[in-house]
Steps between C-alpha positions, in 0.01 A plus 500: 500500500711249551704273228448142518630189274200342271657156380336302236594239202366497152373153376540348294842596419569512128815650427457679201166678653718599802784652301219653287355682842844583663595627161880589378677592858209443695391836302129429567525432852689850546201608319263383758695594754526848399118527408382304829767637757634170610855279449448165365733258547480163282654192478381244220089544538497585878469861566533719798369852489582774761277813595204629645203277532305675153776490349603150547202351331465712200824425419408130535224572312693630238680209472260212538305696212792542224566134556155380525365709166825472297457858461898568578562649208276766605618548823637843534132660349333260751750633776295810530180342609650320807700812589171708567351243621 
């Protein structure tokens, strides 16, 4: 399979959700990246996510739903579901 670049932005930005998301270190985001086999790159609310195709959109997925639901604090139980997904 090859790895391609997914690139997306998060609106509308609200700072507090994003930091939220990204948590301490971008700690979440290694999170997904680890659970989804992809490297996400971010600057402000504009995201770029790198690996296969699958991949790619669950981890987008993953993303657009934490923010969306305010469910971040319950991220890394959540992680599971998009992993196996």
């Amino acid at each position: 399979m090859s790895t391609r670049t997914l690139e997306f932005s998060l609106e509308p930005v609200d700072n507090h959700q994003l930091a939220s998301l990204c948590g301490p270190l971008d700690e979440n985001l290694h999170q997904i990246e680890q659970a989804c086999d992809v490297t996400i790159a971010r600057r402000s609310a504009h995201f770029r996510i790198q690996g296969t195709g699958a991949s790619r959109e669950r981890a987008a997925r993953a993303l657009r739903f934490f923010l969306s639901s305010q469910a971040i604090p319950k991220m890394r139980s959540a992680l599971m579901t998009f992993s196996s997904a």
